[in-house]
C-alpha positions in Angstrom: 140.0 127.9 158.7 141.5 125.9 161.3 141.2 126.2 165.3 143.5 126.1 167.2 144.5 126.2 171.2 147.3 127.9 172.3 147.5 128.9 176.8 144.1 128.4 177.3 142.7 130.6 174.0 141.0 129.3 171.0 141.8 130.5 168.2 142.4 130.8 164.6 145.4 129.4 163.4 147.2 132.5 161.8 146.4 134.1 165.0 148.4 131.9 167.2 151.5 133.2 168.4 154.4 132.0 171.0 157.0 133.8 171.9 160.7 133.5 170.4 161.7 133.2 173.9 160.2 130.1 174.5 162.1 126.8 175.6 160.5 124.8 173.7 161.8 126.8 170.5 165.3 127.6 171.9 165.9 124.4 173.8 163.5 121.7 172.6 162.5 121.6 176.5 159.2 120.2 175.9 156.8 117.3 175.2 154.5 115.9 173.1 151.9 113.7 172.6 149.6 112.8 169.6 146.3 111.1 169.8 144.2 109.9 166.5 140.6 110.8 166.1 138.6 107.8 164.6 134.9 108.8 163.9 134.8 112.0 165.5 136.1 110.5 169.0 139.6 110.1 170.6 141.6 106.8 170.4 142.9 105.8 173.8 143.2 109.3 175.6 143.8 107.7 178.8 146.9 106.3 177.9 148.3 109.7 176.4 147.2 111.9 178.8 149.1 109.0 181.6 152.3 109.3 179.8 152.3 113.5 179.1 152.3 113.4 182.7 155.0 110.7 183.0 157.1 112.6 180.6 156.3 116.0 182.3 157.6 114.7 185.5 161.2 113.3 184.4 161.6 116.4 182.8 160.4 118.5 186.4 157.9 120.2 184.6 154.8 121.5 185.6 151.4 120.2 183.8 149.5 123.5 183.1 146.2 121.3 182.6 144.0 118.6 184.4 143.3 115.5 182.6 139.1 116.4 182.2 140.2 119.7 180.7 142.2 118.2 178.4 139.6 115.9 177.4 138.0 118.7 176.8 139.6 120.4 174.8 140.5 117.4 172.7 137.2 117.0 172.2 136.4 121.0 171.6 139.2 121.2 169.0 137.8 117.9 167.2 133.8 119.2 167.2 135.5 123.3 166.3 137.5 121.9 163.1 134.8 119.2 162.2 137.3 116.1 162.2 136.4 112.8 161.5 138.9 111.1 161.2 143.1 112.7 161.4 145.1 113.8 164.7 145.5 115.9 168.0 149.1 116.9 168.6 149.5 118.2 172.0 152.7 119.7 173.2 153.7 121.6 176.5 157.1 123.2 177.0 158.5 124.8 179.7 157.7 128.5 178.9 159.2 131.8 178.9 161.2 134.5 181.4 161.3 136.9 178.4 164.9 136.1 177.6 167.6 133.0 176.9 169.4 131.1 179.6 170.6 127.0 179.9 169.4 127.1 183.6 165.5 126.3 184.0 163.5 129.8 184.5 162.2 130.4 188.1 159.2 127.9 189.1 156.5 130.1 188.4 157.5 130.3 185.0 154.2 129.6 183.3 154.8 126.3 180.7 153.3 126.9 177.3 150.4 124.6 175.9 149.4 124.0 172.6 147.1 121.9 170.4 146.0 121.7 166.8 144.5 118.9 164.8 145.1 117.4 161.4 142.3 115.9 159.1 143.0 113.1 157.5 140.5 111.1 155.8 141.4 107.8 155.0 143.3 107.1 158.0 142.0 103.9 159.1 141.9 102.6 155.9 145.4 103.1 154.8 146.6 102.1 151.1 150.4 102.0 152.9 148.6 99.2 155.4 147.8 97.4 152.7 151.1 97.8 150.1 153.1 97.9 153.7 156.1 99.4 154.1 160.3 99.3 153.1 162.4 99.6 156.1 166.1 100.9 156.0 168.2 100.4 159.1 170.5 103.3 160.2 172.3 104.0 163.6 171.2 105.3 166.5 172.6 108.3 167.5 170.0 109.8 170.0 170.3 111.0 174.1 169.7 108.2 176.6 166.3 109.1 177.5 164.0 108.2 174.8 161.1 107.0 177.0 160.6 110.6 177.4 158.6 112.2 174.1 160.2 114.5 173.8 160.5 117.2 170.7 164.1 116.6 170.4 162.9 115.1 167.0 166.1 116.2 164.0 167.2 112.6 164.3 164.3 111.0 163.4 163.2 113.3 161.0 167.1 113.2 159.2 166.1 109.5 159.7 162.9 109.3 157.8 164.9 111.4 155.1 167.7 109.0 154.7 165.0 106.6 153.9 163.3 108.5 151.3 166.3 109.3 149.6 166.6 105.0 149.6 163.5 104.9 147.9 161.8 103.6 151.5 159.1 104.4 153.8 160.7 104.3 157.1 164.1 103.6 159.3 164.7 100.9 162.2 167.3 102.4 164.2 170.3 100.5 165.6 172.3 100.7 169.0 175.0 97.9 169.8 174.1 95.8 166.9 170.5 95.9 167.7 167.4 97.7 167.0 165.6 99.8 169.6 163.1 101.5 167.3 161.6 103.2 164.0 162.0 106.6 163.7 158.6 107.4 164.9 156.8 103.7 166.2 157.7 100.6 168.1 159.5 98.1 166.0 158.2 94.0 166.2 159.1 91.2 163.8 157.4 87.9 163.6 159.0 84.3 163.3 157.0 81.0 164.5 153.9 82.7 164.9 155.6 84.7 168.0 155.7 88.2 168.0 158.8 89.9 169.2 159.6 93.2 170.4 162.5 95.1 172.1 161.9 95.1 176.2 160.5 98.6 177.5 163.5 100.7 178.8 165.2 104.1 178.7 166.4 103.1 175.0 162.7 103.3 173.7 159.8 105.1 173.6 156.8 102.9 175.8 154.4 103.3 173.2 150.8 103.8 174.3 149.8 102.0 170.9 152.7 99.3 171.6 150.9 98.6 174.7 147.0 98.3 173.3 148.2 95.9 170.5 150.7 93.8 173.0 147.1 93.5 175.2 145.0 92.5 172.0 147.6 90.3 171.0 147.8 88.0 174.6 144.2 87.9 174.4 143.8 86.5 171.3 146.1 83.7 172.3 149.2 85.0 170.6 152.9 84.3 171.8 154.8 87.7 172.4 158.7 87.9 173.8 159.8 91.2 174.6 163.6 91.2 173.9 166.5 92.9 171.5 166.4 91.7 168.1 169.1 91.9 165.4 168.3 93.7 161.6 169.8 89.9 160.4 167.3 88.2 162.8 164.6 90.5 161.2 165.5 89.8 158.1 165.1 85.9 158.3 161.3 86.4 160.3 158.4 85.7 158.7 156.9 89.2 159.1 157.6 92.5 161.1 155.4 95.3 161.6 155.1 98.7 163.7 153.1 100.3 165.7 151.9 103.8 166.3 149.5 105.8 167.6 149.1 107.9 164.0 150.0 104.4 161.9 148.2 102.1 164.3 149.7 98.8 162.7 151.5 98.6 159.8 153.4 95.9 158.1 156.9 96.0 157.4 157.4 94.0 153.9 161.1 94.4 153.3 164.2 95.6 155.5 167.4 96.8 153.9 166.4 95.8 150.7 165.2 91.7 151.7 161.8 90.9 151.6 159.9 89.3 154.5 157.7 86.1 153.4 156.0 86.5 149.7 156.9 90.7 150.1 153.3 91.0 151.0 151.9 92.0 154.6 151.6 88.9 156.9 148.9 87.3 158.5 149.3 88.3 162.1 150.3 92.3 161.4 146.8 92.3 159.1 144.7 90.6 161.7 146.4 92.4 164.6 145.7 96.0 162.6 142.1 94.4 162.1 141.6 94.0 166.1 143.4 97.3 167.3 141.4 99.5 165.2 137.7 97.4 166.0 138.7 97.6 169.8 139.8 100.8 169.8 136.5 102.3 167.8 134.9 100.4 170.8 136.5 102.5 173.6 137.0 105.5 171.7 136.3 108.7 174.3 
């Protein structure tokens, strides 16, 4: 039976309850983060527990836990439910006043916090990784703000459904004729051996995995451009990929129905998966 941690308790899962009156329910006035577990330990923490505080404080939110208990209970949670490898999802909301209201509830409002893992075995050695994965494009319809993580996730999920009803794996989503991101990862195509990728803003997510594999990839002497690209532009590249902190890198073999290259997953996607997951095992908290 799972373990779960819910305001400071652990405990088992059918015996975690939050109130109907919370914001997080009523409002999707919360945050989230997710980190992956690779042989028992935690794949880059630091960066997740930097940008929960990031997203905490745009939103005016109090954080209802230092970033050593957190570990902690990361790591509790991890060792409790015996995962080896699968996830941590992590989200914080703004709480309850015991009733419904638009305005914020009074400061001392205590936020809710809540963590459970996921096993899954197999995880770094993905079969998708290696087929890679069909992309639809679709528009993008979501608020301004989407380097907050927010749970305001029924666009993306209607997303990831309009793809599996295409017969595909995924969506890139579209604003002003180009694409900010997938419906759940940072969005890159490849063409000349340079790796491009949409410029960090409010229109996208500033993915902590985004940010690893960008690093890896300047070190090993690859050309990166952070700019907009266009679904035609991706189209006509040699290779794309995403990234993700659940995914880790994945290769994108066909977009709107046209295959990249042979319809196989490219060189640099493979070998950058190949030196995101050895580094990563190597820092792993």
């Amino acid at each position: 039976m799972r373990t779960v941690y819910v305001n400071g308790e652990y405990l088992p899962e059918h015996e975690a309850t939050v109130s109907i009156f919370d914001r997080g329910f009523l409002m999707a006035d919360g945050v989230y983060e997710v980190t992956s577990v690779l042989d028992g330990k935690l794949i880059d923490f630091d960066g997740h527990a930097v940008r929960l505080s990031r997203s905490l404080n745009e939103l005016e939110m109090r954080n209802p836990i230092s970033k050593d208990d957190l570990l902690e209970v990361h790591r509790e949670l991890v060792r409790r439910n015996e995962i080896d490898e699968g996830l941590v999802y992590l989200q914080v909301t703004r709480g309850s006043d015991g009733d419904r209201d638009f305005a914020f509830p009074a400061e001392e409002t205590e936020p809710t916090i809540v963590l459970f893992t996921q096993n899954k075995p197999g995880l770094a050695d993905s079969p998708a990784a290696r087929k890679g994965a069909k992309v639809i494009s679709i528009e993008d319809i979501r608020w301004g703000r989407r380097d907050i993580k927010t749970v305001q996730l029924l666009y993306p999920s209607m997303g990831k459904m309009m793809a599996k009803k295409a017969g595909c794996d995924d969506a890139w989503m579209v604003e002003d004729g180009m694409v900010t991101e997938g419906t759940s990862n940072n969005a890159y195509i490849v063409k000349g051996g340079k790796i491009i990728t949409r410029h960090l803003g409010n229109e996208i997510l500033h993915g902590i995995t985004r940010a690893a594999v960008l690093r890896f990839a300047r070190e090993a002497q690859m050309a990166v451009e952070e700019r907009s690209f266009t679904i035609a532009e991706a189209q006509e590249a040699d290779e794309a990929f995403t990234t993700s902190a659940s995914a880790f890198v994945m290769p994108v073999v066909e977009i709107d129905g046209v295959a990249l290259g042979d319809g196989t997953p490219g060189p640099v996607a493979t070998r950058l998966r190949e030196i995101y997951l050895d580094e990563m095992r190597k820092a792993a908290q």
